[in-house]
ZALO-50861 format. One line per 5 residues: number of its first residue (from 1); their letters; for each residue x negated, y, z of C-alpha. Coordinates in nm, 2 decimals, padded with zeros to 4 digits. Layout:
<rs>
NUM> A> X Y Z  ...
</rs>
This chain:
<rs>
1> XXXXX> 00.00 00.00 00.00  -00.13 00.33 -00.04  -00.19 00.63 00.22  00.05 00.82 00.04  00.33 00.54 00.04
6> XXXXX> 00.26 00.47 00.40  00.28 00.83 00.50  00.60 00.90 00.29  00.72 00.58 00.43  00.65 00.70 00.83
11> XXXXX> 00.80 01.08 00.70  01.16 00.86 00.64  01.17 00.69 00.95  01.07 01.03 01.17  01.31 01.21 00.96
16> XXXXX> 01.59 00.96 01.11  01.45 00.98 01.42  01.50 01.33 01.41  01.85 01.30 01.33  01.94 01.10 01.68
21> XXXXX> 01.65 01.27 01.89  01.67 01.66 01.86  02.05 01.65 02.01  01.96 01.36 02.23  01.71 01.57 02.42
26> XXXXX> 01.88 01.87 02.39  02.19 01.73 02.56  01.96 01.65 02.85  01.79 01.96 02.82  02.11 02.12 02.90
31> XXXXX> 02.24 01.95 03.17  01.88 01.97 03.33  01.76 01.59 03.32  01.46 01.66 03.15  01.40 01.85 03.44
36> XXXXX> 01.47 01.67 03.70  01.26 01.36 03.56  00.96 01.62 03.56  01.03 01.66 03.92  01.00 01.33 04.03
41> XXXXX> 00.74 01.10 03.94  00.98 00.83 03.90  01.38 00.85 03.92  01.66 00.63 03.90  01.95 00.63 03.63
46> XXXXX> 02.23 00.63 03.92  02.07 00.91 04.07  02.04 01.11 03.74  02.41 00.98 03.68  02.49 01.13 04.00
51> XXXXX> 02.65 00.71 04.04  02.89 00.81 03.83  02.85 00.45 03.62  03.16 00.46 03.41  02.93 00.70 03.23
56> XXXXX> 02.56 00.58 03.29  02.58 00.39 03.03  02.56 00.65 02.77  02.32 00.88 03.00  02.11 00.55 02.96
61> XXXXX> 02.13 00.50 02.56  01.95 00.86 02.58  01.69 00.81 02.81  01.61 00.49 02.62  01.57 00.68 02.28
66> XXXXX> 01.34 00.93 02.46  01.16 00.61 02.58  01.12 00.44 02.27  00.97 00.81 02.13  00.72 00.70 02.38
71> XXXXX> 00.85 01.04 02.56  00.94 00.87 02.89  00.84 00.56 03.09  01.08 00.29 03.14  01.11 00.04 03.44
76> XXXXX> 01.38 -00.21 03.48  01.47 -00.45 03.78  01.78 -00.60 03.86  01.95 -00.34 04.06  01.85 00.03 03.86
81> XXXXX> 01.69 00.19 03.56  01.37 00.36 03.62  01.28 00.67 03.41  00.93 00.88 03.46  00.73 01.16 03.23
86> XXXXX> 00.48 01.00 03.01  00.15 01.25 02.92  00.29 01.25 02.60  00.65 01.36 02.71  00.50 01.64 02.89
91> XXXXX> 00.34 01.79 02.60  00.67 01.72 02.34  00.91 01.86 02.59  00.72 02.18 02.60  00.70 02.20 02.27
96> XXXXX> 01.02 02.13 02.14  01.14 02.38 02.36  01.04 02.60 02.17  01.25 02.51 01.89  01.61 02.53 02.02
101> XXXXX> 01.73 02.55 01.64  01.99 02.22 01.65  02.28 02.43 01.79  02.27 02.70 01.53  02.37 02.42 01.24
106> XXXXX> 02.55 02.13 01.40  02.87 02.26 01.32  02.80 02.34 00.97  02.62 01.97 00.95  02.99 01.80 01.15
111> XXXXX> 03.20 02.01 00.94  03.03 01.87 00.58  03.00 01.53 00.75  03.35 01.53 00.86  03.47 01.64 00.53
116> XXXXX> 03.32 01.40 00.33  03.02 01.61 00.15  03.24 01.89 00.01  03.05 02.16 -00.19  03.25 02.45 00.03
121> XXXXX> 03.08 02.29 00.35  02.70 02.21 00.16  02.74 02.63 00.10  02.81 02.72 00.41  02.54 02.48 00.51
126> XXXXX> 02.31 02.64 00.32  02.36 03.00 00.42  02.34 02.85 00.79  02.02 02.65 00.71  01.87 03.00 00.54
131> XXXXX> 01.96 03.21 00.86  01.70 02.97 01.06  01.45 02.91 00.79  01.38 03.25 00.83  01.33 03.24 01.17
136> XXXXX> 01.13 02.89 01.19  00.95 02.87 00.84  00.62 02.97 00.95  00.61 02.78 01.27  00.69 02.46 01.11
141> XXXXX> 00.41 02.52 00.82  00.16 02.56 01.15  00.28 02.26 01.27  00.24 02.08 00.99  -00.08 02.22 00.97
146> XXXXX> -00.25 02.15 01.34  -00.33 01.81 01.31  -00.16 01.70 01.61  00.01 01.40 01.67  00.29 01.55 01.85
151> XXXXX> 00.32 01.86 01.66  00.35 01.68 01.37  00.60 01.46 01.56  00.82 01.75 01.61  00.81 01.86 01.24
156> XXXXX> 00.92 01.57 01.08  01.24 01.53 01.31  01.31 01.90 01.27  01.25 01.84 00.85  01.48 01.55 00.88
161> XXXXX> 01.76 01.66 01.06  01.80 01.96 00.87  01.69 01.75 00.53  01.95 01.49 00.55  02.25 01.64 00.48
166> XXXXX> 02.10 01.82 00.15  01.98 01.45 00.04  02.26 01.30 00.09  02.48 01.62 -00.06  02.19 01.59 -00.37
171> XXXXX> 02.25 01.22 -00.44  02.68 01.22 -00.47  02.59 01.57 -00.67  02.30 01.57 -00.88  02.17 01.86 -01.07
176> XXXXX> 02.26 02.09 -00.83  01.97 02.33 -00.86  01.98 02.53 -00.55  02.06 02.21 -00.31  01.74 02.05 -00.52
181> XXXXX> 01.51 02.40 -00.46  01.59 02.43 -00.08  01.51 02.04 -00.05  01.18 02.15 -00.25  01.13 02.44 -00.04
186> XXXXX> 01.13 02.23 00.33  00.97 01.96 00.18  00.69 02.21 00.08  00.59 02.31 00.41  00.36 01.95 00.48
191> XXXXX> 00.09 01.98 00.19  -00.06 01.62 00.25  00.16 01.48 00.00  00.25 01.61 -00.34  00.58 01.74 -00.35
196> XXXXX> 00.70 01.61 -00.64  00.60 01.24 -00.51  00.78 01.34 -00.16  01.11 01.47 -00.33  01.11 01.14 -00.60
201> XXXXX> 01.03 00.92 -00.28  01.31 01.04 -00.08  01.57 01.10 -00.34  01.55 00.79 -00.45  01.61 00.62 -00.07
206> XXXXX> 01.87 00.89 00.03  02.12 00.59 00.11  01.90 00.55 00.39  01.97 00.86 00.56  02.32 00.79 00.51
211> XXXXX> 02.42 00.53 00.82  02.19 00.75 01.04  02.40 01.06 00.95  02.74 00.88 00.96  02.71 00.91 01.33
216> XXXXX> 02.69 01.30 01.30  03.02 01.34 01.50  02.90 01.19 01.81  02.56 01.38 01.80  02.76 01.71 01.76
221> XXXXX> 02.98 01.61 02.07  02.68 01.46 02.23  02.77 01.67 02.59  03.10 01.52 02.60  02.95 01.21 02.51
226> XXXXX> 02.70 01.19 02.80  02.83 01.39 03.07  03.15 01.43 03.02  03.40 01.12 03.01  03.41 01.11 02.59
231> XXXXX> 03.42 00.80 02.49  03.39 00.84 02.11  03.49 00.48 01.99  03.83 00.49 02.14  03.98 00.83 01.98
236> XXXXX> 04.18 00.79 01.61  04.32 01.15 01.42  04.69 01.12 01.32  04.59 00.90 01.04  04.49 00.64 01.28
241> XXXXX> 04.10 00.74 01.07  03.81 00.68 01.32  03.64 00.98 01.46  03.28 00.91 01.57  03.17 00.76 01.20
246> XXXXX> 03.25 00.84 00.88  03.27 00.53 00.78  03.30 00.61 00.42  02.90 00.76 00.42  02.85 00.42 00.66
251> XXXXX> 02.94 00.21 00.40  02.77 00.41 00.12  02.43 00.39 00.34  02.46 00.04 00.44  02.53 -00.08 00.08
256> XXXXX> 02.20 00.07 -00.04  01.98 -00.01 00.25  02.11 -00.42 00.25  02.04 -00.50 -00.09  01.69 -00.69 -00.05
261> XXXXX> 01.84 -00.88 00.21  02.11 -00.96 00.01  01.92 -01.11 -00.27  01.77 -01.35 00.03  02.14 -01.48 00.07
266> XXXXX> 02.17 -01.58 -00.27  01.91 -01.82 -00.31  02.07 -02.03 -00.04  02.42 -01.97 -00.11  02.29 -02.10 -00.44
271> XXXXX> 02.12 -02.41 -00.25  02.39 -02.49 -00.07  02.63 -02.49 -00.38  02.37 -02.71 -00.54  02.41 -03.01 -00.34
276> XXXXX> 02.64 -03.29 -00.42  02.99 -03.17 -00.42  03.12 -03.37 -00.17  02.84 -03.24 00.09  02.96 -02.85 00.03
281> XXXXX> 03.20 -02.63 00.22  03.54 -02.64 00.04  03.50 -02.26 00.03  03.35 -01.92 00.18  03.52 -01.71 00.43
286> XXXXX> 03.32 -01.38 00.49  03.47 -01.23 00.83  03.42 -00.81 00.84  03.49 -00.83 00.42  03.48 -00.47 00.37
291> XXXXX> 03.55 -00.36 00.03  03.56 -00.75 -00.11  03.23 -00.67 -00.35  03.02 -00.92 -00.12  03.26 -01.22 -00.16
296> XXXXX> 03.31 -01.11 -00.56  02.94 -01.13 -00.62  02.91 -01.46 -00.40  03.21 -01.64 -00.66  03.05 -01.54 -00.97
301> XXXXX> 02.69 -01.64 -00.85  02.86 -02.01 -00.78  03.02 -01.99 -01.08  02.71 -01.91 -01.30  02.42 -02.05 -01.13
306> XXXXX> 02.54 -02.40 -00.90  02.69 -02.71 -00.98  02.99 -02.62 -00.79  03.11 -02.35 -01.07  03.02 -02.63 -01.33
311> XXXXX> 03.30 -02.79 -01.17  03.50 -02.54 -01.06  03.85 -02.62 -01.23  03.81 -03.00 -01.04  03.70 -02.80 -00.72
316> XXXXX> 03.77 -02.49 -00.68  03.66 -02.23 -00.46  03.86 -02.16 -00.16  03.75 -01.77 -00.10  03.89 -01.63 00.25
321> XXXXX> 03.87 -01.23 00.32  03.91 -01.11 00.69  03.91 -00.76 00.85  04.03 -00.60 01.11  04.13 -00.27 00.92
326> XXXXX> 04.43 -00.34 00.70  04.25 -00.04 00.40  03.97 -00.30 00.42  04.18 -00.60 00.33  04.38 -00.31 00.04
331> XXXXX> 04.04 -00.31 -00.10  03.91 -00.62 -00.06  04.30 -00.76 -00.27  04.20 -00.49 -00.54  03.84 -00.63 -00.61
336> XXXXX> 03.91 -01.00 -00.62  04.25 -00.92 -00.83  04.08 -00.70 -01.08  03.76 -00.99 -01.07  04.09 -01.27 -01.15
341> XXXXX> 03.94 -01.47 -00.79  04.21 -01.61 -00.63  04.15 -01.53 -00.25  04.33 -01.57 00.06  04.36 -01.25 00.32
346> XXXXX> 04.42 -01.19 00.68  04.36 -00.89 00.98  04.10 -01.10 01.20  03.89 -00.98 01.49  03.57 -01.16 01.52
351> XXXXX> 03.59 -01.16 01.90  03.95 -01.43 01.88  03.80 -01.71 01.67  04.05 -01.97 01.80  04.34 -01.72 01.68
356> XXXXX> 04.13 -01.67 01.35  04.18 -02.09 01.29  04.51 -02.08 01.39  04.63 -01.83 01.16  04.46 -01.99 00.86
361> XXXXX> 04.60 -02.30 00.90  04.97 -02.18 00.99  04.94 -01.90 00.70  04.68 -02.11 00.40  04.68 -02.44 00.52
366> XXXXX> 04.33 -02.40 00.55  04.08 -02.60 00.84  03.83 -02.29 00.97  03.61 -02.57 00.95  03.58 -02.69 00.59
371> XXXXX> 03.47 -02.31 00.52  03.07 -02.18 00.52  03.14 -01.86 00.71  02.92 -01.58 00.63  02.91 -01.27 00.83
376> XXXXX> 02.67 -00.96 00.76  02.57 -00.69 01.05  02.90 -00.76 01.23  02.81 -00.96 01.51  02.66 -00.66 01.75
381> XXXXX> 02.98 -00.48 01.65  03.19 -00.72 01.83  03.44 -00.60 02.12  03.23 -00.61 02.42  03.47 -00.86 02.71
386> XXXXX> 03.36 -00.90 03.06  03.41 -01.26 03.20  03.42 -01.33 03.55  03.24 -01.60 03.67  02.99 -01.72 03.38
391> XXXXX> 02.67 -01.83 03.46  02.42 -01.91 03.25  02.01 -02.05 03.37  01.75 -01.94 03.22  01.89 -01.65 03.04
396> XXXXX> 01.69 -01.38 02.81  01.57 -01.01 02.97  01.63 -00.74 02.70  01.50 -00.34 02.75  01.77 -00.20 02.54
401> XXXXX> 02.06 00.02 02.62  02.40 -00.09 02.62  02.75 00.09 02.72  03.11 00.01 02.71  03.33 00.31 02.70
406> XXXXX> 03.06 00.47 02.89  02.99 00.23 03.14  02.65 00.10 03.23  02.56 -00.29 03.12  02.30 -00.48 03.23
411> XXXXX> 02.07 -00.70 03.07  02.25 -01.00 03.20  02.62 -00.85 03.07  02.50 -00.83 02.74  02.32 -01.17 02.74
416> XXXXX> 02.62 -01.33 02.88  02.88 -01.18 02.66  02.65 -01.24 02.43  02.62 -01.67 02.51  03.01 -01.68 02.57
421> XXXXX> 03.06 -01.51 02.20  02.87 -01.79 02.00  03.01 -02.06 02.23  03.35 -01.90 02.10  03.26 -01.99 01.72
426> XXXXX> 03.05 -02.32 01.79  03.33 -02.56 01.76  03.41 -02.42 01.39  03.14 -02.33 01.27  03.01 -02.76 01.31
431> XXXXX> 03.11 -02.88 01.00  02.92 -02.61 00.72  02.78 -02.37 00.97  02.74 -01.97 01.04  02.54 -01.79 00.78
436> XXXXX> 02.44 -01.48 00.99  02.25 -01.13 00.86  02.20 -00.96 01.18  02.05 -00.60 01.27  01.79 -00.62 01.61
441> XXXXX> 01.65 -00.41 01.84  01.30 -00.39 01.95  01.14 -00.48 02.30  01.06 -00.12 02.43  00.67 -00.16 02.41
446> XXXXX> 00.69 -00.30 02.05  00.90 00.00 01.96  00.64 00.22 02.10  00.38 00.09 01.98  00.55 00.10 01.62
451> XXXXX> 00.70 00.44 01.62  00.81 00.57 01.28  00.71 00.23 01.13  01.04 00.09 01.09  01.42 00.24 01.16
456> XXXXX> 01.47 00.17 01.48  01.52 00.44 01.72  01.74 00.58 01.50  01.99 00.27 01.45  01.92 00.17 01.84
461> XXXXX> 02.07 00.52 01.93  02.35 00.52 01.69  02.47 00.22 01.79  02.38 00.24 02.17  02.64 00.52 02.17
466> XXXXX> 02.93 00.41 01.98  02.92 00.10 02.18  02.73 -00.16 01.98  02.51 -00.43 02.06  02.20 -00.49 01.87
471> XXXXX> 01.95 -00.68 02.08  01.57 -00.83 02.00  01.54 -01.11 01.77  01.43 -01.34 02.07  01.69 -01.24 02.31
476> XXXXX> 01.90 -01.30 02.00  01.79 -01.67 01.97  01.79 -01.76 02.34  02.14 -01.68 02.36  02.20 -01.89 02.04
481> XXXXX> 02.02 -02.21 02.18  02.18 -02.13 02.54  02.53 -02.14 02.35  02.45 -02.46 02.17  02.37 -02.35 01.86
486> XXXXX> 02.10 -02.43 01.63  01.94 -02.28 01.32  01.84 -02.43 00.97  01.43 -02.30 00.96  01.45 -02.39 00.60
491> XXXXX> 01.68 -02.07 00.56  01.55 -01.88 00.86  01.42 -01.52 00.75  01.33 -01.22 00.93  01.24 -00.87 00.81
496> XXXXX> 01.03 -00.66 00.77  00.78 -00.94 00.95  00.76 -01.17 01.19  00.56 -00.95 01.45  00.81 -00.64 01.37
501> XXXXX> 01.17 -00.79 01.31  01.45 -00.57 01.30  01.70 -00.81 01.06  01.73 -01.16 01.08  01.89 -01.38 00.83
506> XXXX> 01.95 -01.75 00.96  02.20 -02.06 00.95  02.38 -02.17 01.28  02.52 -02.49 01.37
</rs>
């Protein structure tokens, strides 16, 4: 790889770490929790949380993404959260201070967010993000310019907050000239890349600014969020339309940035569909179908390239779409018609498996398990259920942060919700098995020794907040083999290594 790749590549990942961290810390800022860490040389979260917990849990998602920035030290043990000032903290905090900018734009970023990238709101962006450019411009050329670490730090989440919404505006619109100039203009500040190569470079991965920035509403209500008793998964407008995602620029982002694991799925969907008929899954069901594009592709790659679609008028190929938003399962009926699939439909929730079986076999006639069931980045989005009196030896320790409408969870919660969830599935999943894409966290020390190398701060935040669960690929696994399942290691892949994995692909049984 070349320095330039590798810088333009750590310039992506800072710029989405920009996006979560500038009004994660200064939310905390604010409500003086920056401050009183400085204070102590070591403070609890129930005493920063004041023991409010049916809110820590969100005060903790914060503190973790400071801690993952390497900004803060983080201690666990089985009764508190421990949070101190690392050297390095000391020196960002001081500096960042001295670019309270966030607050002068978020509106104008919620507001085009919100409205789904209307060219009123990228104006009025735009004469916002002038306004502070002339205030700022200078100061972020010297920091780009010293040679620090941190100061360098600093610019690349200020660049990338304020960048993402013109990349994102740049890509649904192209040719705009002035949103392309101003993108030119920032980007021109850092002189160690040619801007030319920076602007191609990020252009042409904009999709992955776009789940980052999905989450703009939450980050613009971030106070609330924290402090203040929001809990920004359970509130619908009139139109019943989530309002701490726009799940429309979700999609678009996700569909972009899961493509090369995507192709990974296809050579064993196409293994599996090449073994003798009667050893194959009567069909696929893919649980969290979205827009119905993943199961389309899926039919006509058995069609063209297996055995099974040789035969397919002998044995067809039962397809099975489940959501739990009915405009999901709309569009999912519109792709498959228009494609001429013939596909069975149904509102499922991934936490009620047993009621998932039930209802195929009362509504289709179908046995859950005759199906391969496929499931991508759904998982850690699953309703988070306490139950009382589990159990488990032996179980996995994980450093993220996790919340359920606000409230605090433990390592064990998670781990144990977590066990309970695939024991939920094992008994029909036995027959073909579970084919799984799943987003991870990182162990704390692995992210902080790795910042800006791969996405995660960013997506550990996001999802920390809108109460989702994405834990390490080992915690991950133990919770898998606790459950009693186990995977196929001839289709067992991991990304973007096995040292650094922050996406696993894998067959349960």
């Amino acid at each position: 790889m070349s320095k330039n790749k590798k810088i333009l590549i750590k310039r992506l990942f800072s710029h989405l770490e920009g996006i979560v961290v500038i009004p994660t810390f200064l939310s905390l800022h604010k409500f003086n929790i920056i401050e009183k860490i400085k204070f102590k040389q070591k403070i609890s979260l129930s005493i920063l949380s004041n023991k409010d917990l049916n809110q820590s849990g969100y005060l903790n998602v914060a503190l973790t993404t400071l801690s993952s920035l390497n900004v803060l030290n983080k201690t666990i043990d089985k009764k508190n959260v421990y949070y101190s000032l690392t050297d390095y903290g000391l020196k960002y905090i001081q500096l960042i201070k001295n670019y309270f900018f966030y607050n002068k734009i978020q509106n104008s970023i919620n507001n085009f967010i919100i409205n789904d990238i209307q060219k009123e709101d990228i104006t009025l962006y735009i004469k916002s993000l002038n306004e502070l450019l002339n205030d700022i411009e200078q100061n972020l050329k010297n920091l780009f310019k010293s040679g620090d670490e941190i100061e360098e730090k600093i610019a690349y989440h200020i660049e990338g907050s304020i960048l993402a919404p013109l990349l994102i505006y740049n890509s649904h619109n192209p040719n705009n000239h002035e949103v392309e100039s101003i993108i030119k203009k920032i980007l021109s500040y850092d002189i160690k890349v040619n801007l030319e190569e920076a602007y191609d470079y990020l252009c042409k991965r904009t999709k992955s600014y776009g789940v980052t920035a999905s989450y703009q509403p939450i980050f613009s209500n971030l106070d609330e969020v924290i402090f203040k008793g929001y809990n920004p998964t359970k509130h619908r407008d009139e139109n019943n339309n989530e309002l701490h995602v726009n799940r429309r620029l979700n999609v678009w982002g996700s569909g972009g940035a899961h493509k090369t694991y995507f192709n990974k799925i296809d050579e064993i969907i196409v293994d599996i569909f090449n073994k003798p008929i009667e050893e194959q899954p009567k069909g696929i069901a893919d649980m969290g179908c979205g827009d119905g594009m993943f199961l389309q592709h899926l039919y006509q790659l058995i069609l063209k390239e297996t055995i099974r679609g040789e035969n397919i008028n002998k044995h067809p190929l039962t397809i099975v779409g489940a959501d739990l938003n009915q405009k999901a399962i709309d569009e999912s009926k519109k792709t498959l018609n228009n494609a001429n699939i013939n596909s069975h439909f149904l509102i499922a929730d991934i936490s009620e498996p047993n009621i998932y079986r039930e209802n195929l076999k009362n509504r289709f006639n179908i046995e859950i398990n005759d199906l391969l069931h496929v499931r991508s980045f759904l998982d850690h989005n699953r309703v988070y259920k306490h139950i009382k009196g589990i159990k488990e030896d032996d179980i996995p320790i994980s450093t993220g942060a996790y919340a359920h409408q606000g409230r605090y969870l433990n390592s064990e919660d998670i781990a144990l919700n977590l066990i309970n969830h695939f024991k939920l599935w094992k008994q029909h999943i036995s027959k073909h098995g579970l084919l799984l894409l799943e987003l991870h966290g990182l162990k704390l020390e692995l992210s902080q020794k790795n910042i800006s190398l791969t996405p995660t701060i960013a997506y550990e935040s996001t999802h920390g907040y809108s109460d989702q669960y994405i834990v390490e690929y080992d915690f991950f696994l133990k919770c898998a083999s606790i459950a009693g399942l186990k995977k196929n290691d001839k289709y067992s892949k991991v990304f973007p290594s096995k040292e650094i994995v922050t996406i696993s692909l894998n067959i349960f049984k």
